[in-house]
C-alpha positions in Angstrom: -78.0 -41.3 -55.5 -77.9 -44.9 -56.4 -81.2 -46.4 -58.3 -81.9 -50.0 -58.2 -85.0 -49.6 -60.6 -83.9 -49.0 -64.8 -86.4 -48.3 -67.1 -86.8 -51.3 -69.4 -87.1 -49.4 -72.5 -83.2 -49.0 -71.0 -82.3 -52.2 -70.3 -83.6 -53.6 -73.4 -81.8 -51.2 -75.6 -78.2 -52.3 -73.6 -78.8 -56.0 -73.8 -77.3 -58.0 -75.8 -74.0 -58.4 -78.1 -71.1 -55.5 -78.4 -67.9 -54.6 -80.4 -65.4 -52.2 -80.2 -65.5 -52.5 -84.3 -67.9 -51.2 -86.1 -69.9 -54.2 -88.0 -73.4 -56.0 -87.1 -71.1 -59.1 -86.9 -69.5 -59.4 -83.6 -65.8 -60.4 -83.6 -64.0 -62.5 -81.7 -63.7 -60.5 -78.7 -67.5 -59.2 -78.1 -69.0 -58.3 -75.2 -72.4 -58.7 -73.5 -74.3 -56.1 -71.2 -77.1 -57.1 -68.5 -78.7 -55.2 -66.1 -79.8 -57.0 -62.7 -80.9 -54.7 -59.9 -78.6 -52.1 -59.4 -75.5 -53.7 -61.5 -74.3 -53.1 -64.9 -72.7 -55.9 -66.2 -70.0 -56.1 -68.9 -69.0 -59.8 -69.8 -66.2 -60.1 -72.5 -65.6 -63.3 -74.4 -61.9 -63.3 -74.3 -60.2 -60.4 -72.5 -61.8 -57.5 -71.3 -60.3 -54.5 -70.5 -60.3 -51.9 -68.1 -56.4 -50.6 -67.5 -53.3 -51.9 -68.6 -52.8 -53.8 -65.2 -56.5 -54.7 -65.5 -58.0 -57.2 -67.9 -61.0 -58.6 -66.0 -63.2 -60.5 -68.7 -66.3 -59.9 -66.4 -66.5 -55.7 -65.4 -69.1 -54.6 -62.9 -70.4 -51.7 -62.2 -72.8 -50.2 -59.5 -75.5 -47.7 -61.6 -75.8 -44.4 -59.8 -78.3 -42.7 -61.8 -79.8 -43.0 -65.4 -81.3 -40.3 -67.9 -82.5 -40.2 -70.9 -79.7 -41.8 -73.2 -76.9 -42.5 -70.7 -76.1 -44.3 -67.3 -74.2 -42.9 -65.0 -71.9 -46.0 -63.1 -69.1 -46.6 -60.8 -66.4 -49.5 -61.8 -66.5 -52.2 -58.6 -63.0 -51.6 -57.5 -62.3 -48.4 -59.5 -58.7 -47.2 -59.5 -58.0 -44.4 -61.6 -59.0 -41.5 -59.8 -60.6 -37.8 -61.5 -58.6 -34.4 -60.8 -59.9 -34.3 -57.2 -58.8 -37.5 -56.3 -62.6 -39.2 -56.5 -63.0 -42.5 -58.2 -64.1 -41.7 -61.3 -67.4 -42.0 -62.2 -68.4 -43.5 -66.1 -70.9 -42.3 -68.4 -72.3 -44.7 -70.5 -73.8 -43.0 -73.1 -75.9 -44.8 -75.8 -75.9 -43.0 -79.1 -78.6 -44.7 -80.6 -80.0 -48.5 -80.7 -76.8 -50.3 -82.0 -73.9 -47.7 -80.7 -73.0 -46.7 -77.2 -69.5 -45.1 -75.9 -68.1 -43.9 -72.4 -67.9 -40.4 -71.0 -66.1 -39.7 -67.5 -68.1 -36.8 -65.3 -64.8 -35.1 -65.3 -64.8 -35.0 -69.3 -66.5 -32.3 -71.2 -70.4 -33.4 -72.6 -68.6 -34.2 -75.9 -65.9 -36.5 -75.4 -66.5 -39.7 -75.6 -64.3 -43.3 -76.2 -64.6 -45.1 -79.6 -68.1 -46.0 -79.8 -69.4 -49.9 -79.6 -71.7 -51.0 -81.5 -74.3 -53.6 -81.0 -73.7 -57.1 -83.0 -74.9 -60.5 -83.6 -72.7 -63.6 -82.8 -72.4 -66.2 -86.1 
């Protein structure tokens, strides 16, 4: 089921700067999320990542559903594929105000990727 409407307590908890390190002070390679519509949007300063053939610096992906801490999202253009062959589908899960990480539907509750946390640009 996709959704085109996120609560704004939502979006205005994901907005903003993010580091894969774990300081208020973003380094040189942050990123910035934005929600418009139905899109999540992922915008790195330098490189982004999303597999070692992929280095987009802008990532988007289509929101399926949200709940209560966590969005569920498809990568535009998603390649790796789960154990039955389906794109996969991404978790992102926000752990509190300032950290988030990703889950996979086909990954148990608990595992998650190092989490980001939420920084300001000097």
């Amino acid at each position: 089921m996709m959704t085109t409407t996120i609560d704004e307590s939502m979006q205005a908890r994901l907005a903003g700067s993010w580091d894969d390190r774990q300081s208020n002070v973003c380094s040189a390679n942050y990123h910035t999320i934005s929600i418009t519509g139905d899109r999540l949007l992922l915008e790195y300063v330098q490189q982004g990542y999303v597999g070692e053939d992929d280095g987009r610096t802008l990532v988007s992906y289509t929101i399926l559903s949200e709940q209560d801490s966590s969005l569920r999202v498809q990568l535009d253009n998603e390649l790796r594929l789960d154990a039955d062959g389906q794109p996969v589908i991404w978790k992102m899960n926000l752990l509190n105000d300032s950290q988030y990480c990703w889950g996979r539907d086909d990954w148990l509750a608990e595992q998650c990727t190092p989490i980001r946390q939420k920084c300001e640009i000097l």
